[in-house]
N, C-alpha and C positions, 0 to 999 in steps of 0.2 A: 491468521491464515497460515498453514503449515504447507509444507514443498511439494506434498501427495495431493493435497486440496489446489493446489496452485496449477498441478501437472494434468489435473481431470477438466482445468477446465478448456473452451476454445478458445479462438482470438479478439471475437466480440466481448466475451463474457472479461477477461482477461482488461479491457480496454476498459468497460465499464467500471470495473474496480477498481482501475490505477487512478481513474476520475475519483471515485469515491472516498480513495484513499488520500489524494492529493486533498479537496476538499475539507477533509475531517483535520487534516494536518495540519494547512491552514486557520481553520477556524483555532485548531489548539494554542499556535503560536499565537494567535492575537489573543485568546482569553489568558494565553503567561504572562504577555508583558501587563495586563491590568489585575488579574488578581492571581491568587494559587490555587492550581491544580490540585484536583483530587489525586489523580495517579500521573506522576509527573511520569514513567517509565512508559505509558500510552504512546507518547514522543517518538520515544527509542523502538517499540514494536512497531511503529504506524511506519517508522522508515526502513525498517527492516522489509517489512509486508511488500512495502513500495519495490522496494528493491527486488524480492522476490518476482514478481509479478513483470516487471520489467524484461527481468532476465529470461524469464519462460516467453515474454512477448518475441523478443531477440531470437529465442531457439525454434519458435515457431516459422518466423518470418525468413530465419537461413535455412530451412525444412529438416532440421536435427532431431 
């Protein structure tokens, strides 16, 4: 998810996906400690994403 794709969406949409990304991040962490990752670097964008999406929540909700 990139920061233009992050900035079109609203507050629902925004929520829905920090679920979805929480989620998916979750499940990755528990499939590393039992086996390996195809693309161990999924990790590192799925919290980047998180992050992103967080932040636009933030900027939303101070009305920025």
């Amino acid at each position: 998810m990139k920061k233009h794709d992050v900035k079109e969406l609203d507050i629902k949409a925004l929520k829905e996906s920090e679920q979805k990304i929480r989620e998916e991040l979750m499940r990755l962490r528990l499939k590393k400690g039992f086996e390996r990752l195809e693309n161990p670097k999924r990790i590192k964008n799925l919290k980047k994403d998180l992050a992103r999406v967080l932040t636009r929540v933030k900027e939303l909700e101070k009305g920025l």
